[in-house]
C-alpha positions as CSV (number, residue, x, y, z in Angstrom):
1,X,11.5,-36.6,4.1
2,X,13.7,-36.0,6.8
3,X,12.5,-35.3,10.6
4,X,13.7,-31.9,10.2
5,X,12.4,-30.9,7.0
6,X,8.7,-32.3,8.3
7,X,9.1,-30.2,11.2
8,X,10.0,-27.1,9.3
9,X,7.2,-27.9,6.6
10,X,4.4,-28.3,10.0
11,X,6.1,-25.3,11.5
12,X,5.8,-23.1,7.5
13,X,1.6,-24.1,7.6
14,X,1.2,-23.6,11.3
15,X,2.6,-19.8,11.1
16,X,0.4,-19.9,7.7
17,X,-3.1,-20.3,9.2
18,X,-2.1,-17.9,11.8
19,X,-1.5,-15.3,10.2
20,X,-3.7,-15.3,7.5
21,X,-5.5,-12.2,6.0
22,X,-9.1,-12.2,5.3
23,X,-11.1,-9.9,3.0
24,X,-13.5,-7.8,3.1
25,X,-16.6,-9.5,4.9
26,X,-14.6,-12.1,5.6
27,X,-12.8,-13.3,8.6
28,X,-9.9,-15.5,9.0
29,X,-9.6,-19.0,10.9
30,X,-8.6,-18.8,14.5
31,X,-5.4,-20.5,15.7
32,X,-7.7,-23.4,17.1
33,X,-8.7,-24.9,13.5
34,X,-4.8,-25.5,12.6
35,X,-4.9,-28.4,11.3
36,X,-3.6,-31.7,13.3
37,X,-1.0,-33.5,12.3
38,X,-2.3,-37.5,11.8
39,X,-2.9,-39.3,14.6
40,X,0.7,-41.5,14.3
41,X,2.9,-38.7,12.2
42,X,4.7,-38.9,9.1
43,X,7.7,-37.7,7.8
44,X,6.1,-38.0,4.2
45,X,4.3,-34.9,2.9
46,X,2.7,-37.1,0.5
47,X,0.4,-38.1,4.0
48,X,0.6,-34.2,4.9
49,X,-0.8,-33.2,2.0
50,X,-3.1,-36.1,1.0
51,X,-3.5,-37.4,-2.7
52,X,-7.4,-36.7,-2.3
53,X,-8.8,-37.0,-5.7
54,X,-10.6,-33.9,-6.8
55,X,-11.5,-32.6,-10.2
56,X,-10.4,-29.6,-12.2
57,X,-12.5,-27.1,-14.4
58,X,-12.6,-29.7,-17.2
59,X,-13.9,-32.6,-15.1
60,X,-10.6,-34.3,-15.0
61,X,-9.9,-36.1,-11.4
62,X,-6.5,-35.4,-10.2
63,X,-4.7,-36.7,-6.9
64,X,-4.0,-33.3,-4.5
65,X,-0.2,-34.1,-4.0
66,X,0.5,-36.6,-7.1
67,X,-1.0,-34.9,-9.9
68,X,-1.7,-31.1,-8.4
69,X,1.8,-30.6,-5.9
70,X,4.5,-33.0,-6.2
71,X,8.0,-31.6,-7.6
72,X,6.5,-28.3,-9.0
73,X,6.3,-24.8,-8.2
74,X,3.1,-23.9,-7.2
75,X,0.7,-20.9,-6.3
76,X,-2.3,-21.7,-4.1
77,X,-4.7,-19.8,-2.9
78,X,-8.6,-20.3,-1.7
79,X,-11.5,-18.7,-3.8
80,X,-15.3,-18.9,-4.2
81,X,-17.2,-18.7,-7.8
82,X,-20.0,-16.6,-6.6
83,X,-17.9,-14.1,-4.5
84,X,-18.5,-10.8,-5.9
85,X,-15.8,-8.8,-4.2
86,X,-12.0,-9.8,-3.5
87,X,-12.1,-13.2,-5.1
88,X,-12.6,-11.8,-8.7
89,X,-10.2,-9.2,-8.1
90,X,-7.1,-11.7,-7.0
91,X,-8.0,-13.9,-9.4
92,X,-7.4,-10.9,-12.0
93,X,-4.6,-10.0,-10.2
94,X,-3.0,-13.7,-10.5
95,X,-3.9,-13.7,-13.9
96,X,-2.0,-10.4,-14.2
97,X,0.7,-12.2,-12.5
98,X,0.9,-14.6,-15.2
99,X,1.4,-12.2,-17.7
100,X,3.9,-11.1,-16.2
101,X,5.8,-14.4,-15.7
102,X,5.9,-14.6,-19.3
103,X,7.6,-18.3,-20.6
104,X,8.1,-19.2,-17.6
105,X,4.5,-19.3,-16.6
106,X,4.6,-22.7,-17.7
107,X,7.0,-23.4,-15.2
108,X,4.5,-22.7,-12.2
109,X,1.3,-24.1,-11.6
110,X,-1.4,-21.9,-10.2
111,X,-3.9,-24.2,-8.0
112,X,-7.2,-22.2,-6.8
113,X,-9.1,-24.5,-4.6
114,X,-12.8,-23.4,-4.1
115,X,-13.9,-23.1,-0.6
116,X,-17.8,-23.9,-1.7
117,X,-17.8,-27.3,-3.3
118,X,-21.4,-27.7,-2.9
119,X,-22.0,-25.0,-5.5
120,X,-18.5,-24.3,-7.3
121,X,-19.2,-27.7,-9.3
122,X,-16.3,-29.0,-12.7
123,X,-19.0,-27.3,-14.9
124,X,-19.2,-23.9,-12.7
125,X,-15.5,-23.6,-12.3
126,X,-15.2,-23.5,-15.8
127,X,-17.5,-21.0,-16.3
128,X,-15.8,-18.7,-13.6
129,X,-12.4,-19.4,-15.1
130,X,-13.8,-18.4,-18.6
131,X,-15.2,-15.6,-17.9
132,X,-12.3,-14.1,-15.7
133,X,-10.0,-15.1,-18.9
134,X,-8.2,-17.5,-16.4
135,X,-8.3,-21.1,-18.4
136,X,-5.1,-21.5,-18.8
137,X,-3.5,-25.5,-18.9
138,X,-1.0,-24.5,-16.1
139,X,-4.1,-23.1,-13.4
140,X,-6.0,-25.5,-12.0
141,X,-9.3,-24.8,-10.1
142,X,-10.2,-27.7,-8.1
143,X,-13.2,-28.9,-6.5
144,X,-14.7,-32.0,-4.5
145,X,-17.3,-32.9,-2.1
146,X,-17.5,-31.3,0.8
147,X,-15.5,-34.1,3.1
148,X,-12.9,-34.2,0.1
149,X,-11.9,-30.7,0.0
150,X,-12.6,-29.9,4.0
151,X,-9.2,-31.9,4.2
152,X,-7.8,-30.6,1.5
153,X,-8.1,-27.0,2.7
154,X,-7.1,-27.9,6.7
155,X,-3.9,-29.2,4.9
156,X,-3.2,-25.4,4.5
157,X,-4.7,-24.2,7.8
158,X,-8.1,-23.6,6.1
159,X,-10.9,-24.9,8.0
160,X,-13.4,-22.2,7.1
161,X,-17.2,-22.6,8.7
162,X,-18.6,-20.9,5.4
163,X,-17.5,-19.9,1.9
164,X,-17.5,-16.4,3.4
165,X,-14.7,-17.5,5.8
166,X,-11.6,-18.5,3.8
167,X,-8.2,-16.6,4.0
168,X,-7.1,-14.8,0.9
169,X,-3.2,-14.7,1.4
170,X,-1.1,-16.5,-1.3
171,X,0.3,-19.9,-0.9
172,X,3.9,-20.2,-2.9
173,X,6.2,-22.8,-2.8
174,X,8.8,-25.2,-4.3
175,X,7.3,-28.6,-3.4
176,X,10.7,-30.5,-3.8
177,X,13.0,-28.4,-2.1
178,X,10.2,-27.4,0.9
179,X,10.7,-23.8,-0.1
180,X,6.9,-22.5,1.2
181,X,6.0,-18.6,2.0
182,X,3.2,-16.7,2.3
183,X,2.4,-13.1,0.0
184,X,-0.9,-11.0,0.7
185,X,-2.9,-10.6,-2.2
186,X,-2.7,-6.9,-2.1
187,X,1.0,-6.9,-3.3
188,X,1.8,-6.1,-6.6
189,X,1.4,-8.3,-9.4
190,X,5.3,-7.6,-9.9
191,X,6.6,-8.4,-6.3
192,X,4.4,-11.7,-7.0
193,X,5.7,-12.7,-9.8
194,X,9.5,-12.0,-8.9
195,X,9.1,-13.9,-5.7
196,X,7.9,-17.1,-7.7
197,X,11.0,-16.8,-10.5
198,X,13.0,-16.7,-7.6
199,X,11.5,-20.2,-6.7
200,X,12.1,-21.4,-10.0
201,X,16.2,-20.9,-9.8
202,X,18.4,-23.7,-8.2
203,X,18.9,-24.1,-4.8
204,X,22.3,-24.3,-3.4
205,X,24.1,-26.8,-2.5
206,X,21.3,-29.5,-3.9
């Protein structure tokens, strides 16, 4: 990765977890728990984003930037199983989204990383993404243990305290081409869905 293009991709996640918008009964980071770049730098988002190992609904252990981000088009966003309020209601909404997207659903990966690995286990996952209707081979609900996915989620400017705590805004982005934005998850389902087809077509000039 080039020296600009790292300092545009620190500059996209550091405006991220700034701005981001909290639910109801929840309250977003403060500016202070931006992540840190590594101690030496990198110009390799591979080292950004880490190739943690964490597993999926079905058990399966996949590496964070190998297997879950590298040279797709991705949606991420931050959810807890037992949440009884906005995090069943994006993750309808997302589902909705899909839908929508129609074939090319299978272009974009969804990735829904739970902020309460102690609890949101392989096994419980599943059962959240069953009964929200939301197993689906191309959304991926990852989990760890606690150390594994508090990196994880401060490599999106989410260091949350509690569960409670995590930011609901949308992640989207076209991992090769460093194409990242940010959508609040009270837009439409149509305005979500446009914005990632428009990720999907080619970019200019590449």
């Amino acid at each position: 990765m080039r020296l600009l293009d790292w300092i545009s991709l620190t500059v996209c996640f550091w405006i991220l977890s700034n701005v981001a918008f909290a639910h109801e009964g929840h309250v977003s980071e403060p500016p202070a728990a931006v992540a840190a770049a590594p101690a030496k730098g990198t110009h390799d988002a591979k080292t950004w984003f880490t190739d943690t190992p964490l597993q999926d609904q079905n058990g399966e252990t996949l590496r964070f930037y190998s297997d879950a981000l590298q040279n797709r088009i991705v949606l991420v966003n931050v959810i807890f199983t037992s949440c009884n309020d906005a995090c069943p209601l994006i993750t309808q909404k997302l589902k909705e989204v899909r839908e929508l997207l129609g074939d090319k659903a299978q272009d974009i990966t969804f990735i829904s990383l739970t902020s309460d690995p102690l609890r949101d286990t392989p096994a419980v996952l599943k059962a959240y993404t069953l009964k929200q209707g939301s197993d689906d081979p191309h959304w991926l609900f990852l989990t760890g243990d606690k150390a594994q996915m508090d990196l994880v989620l401060s490599r999106i400017g989410q260091i949350v305290p509690t569960p409670e705590q995590h930011s609901t805004q949308l992640i989207v982005g076209d991992v090769a081409n460093k194409r990242w934005s940010k959508i609040r998850p009270d837009a439409p389902a149509a305005a979500i869905a446009q914005r990632l087809q428009l990720l999907t077509m080619p970019v200019a000039g590449r």
